[in-house]
PDB file with one MODEL, atoms N, CA, C and O in Angstrom:
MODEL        1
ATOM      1  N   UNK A   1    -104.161 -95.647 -66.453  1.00  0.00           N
ATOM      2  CA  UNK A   1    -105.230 -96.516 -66.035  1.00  0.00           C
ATOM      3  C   UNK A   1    -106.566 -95.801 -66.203  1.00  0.00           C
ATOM      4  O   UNK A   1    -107.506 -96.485 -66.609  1.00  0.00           O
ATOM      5  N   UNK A   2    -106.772 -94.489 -65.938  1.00  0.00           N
ATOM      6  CA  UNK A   2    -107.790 -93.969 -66.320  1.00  0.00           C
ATOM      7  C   UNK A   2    -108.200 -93.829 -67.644  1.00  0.00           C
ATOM      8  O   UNK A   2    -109.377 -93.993 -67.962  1.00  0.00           O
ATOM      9  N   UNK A   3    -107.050 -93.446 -68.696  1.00  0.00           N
ATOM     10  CA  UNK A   3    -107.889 -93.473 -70.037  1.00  0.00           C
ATOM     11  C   UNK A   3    -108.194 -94.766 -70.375  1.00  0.00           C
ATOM     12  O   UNK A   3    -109.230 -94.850 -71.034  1.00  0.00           O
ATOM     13  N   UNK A   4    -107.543 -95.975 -70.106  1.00  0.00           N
ATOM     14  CA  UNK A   4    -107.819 -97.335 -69.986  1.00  0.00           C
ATOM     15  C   UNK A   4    -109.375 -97.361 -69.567  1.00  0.00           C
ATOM     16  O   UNK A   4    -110.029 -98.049 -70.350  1.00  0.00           O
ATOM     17  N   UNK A   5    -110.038 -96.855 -68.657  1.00  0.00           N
ATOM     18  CA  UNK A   5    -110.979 -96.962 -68.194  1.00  0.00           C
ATOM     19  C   UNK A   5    -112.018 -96.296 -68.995  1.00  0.00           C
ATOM     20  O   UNK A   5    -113.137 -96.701 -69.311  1.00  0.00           O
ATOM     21  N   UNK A   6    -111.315 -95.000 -69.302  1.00  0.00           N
ATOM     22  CA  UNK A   6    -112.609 -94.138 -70.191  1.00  0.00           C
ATOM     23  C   UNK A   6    -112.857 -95.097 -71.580  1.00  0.00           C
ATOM     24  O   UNK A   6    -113.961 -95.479 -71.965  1.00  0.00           O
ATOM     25  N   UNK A   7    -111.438 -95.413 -72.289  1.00  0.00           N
ATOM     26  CA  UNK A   7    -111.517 -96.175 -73.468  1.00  0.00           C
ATOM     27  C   UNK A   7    -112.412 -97.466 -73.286  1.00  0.00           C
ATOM     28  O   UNK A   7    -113.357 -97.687 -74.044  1.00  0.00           O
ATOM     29  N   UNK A   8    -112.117 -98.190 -72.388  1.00  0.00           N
ATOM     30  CA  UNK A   8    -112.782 -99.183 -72.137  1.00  0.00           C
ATOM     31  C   UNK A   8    -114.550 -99.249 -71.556  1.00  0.00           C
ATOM     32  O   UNK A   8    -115.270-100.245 -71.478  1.00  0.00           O
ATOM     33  N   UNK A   9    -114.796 -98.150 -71.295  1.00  0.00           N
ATOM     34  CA  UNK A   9    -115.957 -98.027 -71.372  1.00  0.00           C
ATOM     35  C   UNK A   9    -116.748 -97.169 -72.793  1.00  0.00           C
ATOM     36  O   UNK A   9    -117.641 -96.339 -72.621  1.00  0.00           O
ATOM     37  N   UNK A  10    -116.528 -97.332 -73.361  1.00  0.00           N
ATOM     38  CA  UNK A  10    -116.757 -96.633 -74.820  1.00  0.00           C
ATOM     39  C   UNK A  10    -115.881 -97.746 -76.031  1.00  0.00           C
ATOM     40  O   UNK A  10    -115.632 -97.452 -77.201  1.00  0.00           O
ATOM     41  N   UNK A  11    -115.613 -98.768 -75.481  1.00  0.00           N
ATOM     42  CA  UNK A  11    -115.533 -99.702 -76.406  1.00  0.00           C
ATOM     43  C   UNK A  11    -114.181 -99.873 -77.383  1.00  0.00           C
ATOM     44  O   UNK A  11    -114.019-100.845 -78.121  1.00  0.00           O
ATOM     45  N   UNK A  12    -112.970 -98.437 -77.221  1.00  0.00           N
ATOM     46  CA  UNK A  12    -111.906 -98.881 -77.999  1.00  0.00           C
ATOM     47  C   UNK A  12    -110.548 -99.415 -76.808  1.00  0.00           C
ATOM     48  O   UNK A  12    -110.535 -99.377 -75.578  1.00  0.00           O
ATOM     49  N   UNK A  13    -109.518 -99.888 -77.785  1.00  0.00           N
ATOM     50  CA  UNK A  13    -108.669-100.468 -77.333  1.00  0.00           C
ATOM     51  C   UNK A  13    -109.134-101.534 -76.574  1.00  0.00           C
ATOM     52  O   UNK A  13    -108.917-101.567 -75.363  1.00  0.00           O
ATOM     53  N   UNK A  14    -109.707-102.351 -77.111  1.00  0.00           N
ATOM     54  CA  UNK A  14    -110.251-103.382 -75.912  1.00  0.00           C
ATOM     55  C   UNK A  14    -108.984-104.671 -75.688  1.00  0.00           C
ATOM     56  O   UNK A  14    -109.079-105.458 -74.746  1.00  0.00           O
ATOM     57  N   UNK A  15    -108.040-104.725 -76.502  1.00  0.00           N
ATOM     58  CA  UNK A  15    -106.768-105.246 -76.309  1.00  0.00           C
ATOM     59  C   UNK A  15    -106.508-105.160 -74.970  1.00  0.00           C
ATOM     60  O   UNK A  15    -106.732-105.956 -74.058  1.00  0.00           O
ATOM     61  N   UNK A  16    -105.679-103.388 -74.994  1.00  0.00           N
ATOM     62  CA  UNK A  16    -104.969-103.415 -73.756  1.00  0.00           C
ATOM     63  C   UNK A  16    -106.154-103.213 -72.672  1.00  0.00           C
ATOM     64  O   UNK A  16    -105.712-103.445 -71.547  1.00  0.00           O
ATOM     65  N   UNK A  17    -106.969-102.998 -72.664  1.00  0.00           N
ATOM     66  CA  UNK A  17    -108.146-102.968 -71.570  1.00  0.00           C
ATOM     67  C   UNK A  17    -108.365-104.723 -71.190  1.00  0.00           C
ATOM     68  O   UNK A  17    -108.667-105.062 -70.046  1.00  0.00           O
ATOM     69  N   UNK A  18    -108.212-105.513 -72.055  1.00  0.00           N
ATOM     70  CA  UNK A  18    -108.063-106.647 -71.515  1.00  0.00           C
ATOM     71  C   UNK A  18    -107.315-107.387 -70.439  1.00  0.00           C
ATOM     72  O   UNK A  18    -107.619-108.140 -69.514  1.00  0.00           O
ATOM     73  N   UNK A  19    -105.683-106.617 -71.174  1.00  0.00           N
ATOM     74  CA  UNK A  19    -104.605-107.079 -70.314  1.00  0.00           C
ATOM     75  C   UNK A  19    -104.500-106.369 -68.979  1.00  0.00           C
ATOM     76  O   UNK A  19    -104.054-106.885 -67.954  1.00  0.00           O
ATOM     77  N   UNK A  20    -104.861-105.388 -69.074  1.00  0.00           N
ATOM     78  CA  UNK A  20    -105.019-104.644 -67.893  1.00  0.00           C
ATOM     79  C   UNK A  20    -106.222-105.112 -66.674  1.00  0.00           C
ATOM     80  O   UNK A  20    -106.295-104.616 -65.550  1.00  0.00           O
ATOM     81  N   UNK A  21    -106.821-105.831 -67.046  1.00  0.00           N
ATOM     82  CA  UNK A  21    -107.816-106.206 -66.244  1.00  0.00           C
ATOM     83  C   UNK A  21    -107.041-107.751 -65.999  1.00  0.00           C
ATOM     84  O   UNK A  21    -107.389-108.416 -65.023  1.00  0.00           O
ATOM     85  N   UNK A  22    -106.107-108.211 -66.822  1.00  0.00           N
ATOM     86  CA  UNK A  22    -105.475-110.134 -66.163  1.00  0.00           C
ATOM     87  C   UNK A  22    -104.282-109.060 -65.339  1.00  0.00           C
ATOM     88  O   UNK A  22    -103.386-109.738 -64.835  1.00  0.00           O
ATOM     89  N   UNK A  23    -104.156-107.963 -65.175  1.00  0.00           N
ATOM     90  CA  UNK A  23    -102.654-107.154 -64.305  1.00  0.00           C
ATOM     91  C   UNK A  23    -102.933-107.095 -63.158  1.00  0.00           C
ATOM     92  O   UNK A  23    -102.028-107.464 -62.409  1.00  0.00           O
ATOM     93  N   UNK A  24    -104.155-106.662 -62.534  1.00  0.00           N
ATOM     94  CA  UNK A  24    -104.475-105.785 -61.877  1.00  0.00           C
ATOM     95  C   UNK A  24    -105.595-106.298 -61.640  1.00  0.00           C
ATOM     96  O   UNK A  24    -106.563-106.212 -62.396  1.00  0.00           O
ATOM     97  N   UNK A  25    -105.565-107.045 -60.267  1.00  0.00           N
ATOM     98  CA  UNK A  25    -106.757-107.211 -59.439  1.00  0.00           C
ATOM     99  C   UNK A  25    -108.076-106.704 -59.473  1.00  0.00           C
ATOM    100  O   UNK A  25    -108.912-107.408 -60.040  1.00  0.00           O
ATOM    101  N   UNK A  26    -108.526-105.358 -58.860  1.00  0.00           N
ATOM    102  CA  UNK A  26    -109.574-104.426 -59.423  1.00  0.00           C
ATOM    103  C   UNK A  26    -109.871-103.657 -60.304  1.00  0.00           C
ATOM    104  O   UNK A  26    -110.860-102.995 -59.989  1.00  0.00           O
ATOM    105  N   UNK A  27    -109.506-103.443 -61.202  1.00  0.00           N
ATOM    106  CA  UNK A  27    -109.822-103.219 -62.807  1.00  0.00           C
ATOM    107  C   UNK A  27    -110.565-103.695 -63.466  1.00  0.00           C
ATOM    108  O   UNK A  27    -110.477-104.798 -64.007  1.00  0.00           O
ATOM    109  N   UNK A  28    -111.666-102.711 -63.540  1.00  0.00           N
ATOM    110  CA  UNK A  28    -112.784-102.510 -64.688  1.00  0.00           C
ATOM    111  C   UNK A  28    -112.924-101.841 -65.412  1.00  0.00           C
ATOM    112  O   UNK A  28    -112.353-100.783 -65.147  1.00  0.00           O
ATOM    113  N   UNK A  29    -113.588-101.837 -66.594  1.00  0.00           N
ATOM    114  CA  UNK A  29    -114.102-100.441 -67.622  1.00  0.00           C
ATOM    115  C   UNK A  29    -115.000 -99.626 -67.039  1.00  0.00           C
ATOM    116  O   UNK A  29    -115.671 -98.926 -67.796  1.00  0.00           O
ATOM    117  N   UNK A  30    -115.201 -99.533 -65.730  1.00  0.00           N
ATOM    118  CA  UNK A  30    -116.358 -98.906 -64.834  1.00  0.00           C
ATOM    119  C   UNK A  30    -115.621 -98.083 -64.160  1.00  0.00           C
ATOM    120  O   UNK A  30    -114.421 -98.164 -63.897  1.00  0.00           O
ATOM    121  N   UNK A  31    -116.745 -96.903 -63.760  1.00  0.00           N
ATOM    122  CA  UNK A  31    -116.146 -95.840 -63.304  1.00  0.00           C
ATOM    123  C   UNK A  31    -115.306 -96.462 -61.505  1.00  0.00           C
ATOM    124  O   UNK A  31    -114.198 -96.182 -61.049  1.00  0.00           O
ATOM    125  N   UNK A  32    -116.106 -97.097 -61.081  1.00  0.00           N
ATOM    126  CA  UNK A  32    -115.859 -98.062 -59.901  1.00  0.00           C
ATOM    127  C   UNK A  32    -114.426 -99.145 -59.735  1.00  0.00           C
ATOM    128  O   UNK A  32    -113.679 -99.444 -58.804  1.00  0.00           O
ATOM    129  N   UNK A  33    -114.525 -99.476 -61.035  1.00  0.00           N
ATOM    130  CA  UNK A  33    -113.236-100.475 -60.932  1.00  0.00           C
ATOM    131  C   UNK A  33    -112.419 -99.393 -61.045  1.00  0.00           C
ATOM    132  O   UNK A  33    -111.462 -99.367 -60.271  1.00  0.00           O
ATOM    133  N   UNK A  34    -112.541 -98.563 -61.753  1.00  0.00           N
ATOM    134  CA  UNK A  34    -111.049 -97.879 -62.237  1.00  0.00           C
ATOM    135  C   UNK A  34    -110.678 -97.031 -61.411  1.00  0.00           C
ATOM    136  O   UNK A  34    -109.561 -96.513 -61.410  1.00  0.00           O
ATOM    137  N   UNK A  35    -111.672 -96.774 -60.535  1.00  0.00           N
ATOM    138  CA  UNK A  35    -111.315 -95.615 -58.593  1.00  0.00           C
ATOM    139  C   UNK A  35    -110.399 -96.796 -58.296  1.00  0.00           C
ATOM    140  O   UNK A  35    -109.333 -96.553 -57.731  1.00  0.00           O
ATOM    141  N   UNK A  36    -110.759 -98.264 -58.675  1.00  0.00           N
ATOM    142  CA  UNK A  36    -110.102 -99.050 -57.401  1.00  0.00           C
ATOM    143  C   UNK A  36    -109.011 -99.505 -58.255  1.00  0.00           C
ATOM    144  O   UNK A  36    -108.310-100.049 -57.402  1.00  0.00           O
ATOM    145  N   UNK A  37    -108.515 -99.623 -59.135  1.00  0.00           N
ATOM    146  CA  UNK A  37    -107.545-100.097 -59.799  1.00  0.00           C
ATOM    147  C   UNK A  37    -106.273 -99.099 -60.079  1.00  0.00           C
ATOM    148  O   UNK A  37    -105.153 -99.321 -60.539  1.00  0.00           O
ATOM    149  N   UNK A  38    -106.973 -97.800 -59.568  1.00  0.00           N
ATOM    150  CA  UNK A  38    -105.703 -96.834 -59.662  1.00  0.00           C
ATOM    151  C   UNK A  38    -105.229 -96.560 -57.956  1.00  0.00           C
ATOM    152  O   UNK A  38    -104.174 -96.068 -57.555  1.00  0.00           O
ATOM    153  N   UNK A  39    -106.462 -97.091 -57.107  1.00  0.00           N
ATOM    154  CA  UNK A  39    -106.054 -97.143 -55.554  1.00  0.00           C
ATOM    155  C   UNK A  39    -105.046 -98.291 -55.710  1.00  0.00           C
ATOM    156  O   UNK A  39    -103.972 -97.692 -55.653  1.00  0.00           O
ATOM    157  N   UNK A  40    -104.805 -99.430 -55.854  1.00  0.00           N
ATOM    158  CA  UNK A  40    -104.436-100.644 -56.187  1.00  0.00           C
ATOM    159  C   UNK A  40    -103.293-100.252 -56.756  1.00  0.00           C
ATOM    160  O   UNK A  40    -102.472-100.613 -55.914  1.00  0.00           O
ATOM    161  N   UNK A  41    -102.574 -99.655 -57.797  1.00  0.00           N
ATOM    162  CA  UNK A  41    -101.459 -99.041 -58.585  1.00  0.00           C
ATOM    163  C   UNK A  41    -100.875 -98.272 -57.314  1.00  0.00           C
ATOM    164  O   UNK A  41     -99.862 -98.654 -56.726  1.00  0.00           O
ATOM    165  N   UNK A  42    -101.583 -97.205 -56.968  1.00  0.00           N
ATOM    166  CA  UNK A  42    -100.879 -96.216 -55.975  1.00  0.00           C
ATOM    167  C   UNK A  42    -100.458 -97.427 -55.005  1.00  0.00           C
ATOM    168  O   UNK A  42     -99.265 -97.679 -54.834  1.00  0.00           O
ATOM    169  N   UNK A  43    -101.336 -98.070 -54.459  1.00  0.00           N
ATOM    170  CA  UNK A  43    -100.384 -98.961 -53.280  1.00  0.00           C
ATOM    171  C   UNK A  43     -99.212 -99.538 -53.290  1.00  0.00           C
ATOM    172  O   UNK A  43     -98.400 -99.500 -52.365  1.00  0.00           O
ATOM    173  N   UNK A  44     -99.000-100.431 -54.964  1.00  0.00           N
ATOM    174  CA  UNK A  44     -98.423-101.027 -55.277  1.00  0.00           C
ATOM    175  C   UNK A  44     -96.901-100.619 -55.674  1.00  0.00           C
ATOM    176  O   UNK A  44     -95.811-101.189 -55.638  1.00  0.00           O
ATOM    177  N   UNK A  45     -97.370 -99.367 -56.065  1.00  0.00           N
ATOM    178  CA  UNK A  45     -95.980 -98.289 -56.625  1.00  0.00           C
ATOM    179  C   UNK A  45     -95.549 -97.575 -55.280  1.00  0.00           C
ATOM    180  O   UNK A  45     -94.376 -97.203 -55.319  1.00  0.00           O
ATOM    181  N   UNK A  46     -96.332 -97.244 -53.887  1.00  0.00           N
ATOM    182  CA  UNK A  46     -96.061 -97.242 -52.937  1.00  0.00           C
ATOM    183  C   UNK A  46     -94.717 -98.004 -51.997  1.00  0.00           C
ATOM    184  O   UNK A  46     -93.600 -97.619 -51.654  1.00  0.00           O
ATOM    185  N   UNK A  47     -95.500 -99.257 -51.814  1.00  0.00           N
ATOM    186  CA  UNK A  47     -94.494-100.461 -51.351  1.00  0.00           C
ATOM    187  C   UNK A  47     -93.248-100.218 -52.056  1.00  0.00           C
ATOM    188  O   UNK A  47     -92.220 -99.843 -51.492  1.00  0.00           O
ATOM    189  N   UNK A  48     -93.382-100.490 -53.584  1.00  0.00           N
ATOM    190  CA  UNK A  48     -91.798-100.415 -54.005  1.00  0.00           C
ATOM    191  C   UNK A  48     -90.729 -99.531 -54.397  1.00  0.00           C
ATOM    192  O   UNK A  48     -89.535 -99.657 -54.669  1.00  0.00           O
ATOM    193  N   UNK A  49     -91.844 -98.286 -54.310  1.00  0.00           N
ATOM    194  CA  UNK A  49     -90.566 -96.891 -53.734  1.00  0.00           C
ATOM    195  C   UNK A  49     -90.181 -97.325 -52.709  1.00  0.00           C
ATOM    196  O   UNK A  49     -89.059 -97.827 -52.758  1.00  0.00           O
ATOM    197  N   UNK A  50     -90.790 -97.334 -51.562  1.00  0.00           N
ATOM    198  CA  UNK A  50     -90.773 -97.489 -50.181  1.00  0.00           C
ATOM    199  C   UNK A  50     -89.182 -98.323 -50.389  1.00  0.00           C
ATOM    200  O   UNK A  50     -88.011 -98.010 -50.176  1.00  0.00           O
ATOM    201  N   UNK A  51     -89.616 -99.059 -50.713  1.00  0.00           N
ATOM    202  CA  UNK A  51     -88.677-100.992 -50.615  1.00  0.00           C
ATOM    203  C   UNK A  51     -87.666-100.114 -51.385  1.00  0.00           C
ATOM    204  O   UNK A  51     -86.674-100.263 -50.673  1.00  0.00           O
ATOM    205  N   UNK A  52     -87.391 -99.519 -52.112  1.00  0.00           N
ATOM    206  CA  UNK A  52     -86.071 -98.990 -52.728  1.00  0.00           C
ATOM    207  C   UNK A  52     -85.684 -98.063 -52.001  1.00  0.00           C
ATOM    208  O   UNK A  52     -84.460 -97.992 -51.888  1.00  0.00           O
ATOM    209  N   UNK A  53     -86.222 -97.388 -51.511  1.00  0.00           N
ATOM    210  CA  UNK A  53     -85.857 -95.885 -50.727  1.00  0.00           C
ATOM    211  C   UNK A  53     -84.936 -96.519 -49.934  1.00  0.00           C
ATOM    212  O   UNK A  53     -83.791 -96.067 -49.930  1.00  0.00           O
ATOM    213  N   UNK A  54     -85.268 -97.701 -49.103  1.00  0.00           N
ATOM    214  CA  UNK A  54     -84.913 -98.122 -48.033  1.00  0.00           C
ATOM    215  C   UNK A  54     -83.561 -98.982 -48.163  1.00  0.00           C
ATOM    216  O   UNK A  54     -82.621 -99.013 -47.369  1.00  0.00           O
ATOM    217  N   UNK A  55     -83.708 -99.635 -49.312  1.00  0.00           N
ATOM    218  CA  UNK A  55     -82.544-100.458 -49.719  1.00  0.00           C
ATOM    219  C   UNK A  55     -81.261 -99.341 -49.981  1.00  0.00           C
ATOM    220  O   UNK A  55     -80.109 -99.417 -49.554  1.00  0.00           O
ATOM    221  N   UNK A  56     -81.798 -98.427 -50.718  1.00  0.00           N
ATOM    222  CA  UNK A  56     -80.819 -97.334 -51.057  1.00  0.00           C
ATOM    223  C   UNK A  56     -79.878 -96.966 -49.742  1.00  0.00           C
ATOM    224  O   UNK A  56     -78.649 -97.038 -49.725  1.00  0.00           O
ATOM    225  N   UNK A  57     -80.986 -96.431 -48.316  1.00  0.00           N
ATOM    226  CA  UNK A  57     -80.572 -95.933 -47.695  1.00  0.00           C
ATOM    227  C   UNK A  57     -79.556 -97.035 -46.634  1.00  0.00           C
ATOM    228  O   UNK A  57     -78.588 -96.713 -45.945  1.00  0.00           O
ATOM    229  N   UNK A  58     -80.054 -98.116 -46.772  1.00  0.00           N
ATOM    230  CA  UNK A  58     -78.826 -99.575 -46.201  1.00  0.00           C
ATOM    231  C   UNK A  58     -78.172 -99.207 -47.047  1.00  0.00           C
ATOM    232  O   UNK A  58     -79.098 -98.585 -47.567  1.00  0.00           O
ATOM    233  N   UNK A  59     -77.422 -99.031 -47.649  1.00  0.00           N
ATOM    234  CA  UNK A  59     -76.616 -99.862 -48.150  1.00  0.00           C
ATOM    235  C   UNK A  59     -75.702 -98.322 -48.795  1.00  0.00           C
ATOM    236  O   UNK A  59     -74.544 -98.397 -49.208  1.00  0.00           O
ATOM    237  N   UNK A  60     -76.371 -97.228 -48.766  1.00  0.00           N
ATOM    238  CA  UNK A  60     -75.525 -95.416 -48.817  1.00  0.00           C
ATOM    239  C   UNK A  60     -75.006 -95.491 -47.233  1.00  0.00           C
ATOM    240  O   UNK A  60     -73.970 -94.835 -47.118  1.00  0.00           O
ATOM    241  N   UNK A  61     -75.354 -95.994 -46.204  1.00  0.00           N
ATOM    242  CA  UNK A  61     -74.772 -95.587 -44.695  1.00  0.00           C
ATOM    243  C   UNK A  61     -73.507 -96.494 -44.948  1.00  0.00           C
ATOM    244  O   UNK A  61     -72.536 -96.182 -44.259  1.00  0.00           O
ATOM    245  N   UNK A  62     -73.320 -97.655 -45.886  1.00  0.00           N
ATOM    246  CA  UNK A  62     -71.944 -98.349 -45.667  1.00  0.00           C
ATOM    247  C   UNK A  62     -70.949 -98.315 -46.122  1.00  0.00           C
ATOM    248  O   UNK A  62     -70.045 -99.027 -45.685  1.00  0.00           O
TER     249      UNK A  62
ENDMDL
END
């Protein structure tokens, strides 16, 4: 997401800098969106370790 950001502010790959901005809520080619679009990733990849860790651990106790 960050080179997404550097690229996208310097004008290449504007493809996937596109799609990445319809993915992902706060995502910009700005130094600003892309603090918040990789806060936004970490959360997101957060929850669903979390949500697996947990499923794992139901279901290893049985």
């Amino acid at each position: 997401m960050v080179l997404l950001g550097v690229f996208g502010a310097v004008g290449v790959y504007e493809g996937a800098v596109r799609m990445m901005e319809q993915w992902h809520l706060f995502f910009e080619p700005t130094v600003v969106g892309t603090v918040a679009g990789v806060i936004e990733a970490v959360i997101i990849t957060f929850v669903f370790t979390y949500s697996v860790a947990w499923l794992y651990n139901v279901f290893a106790q049985r």
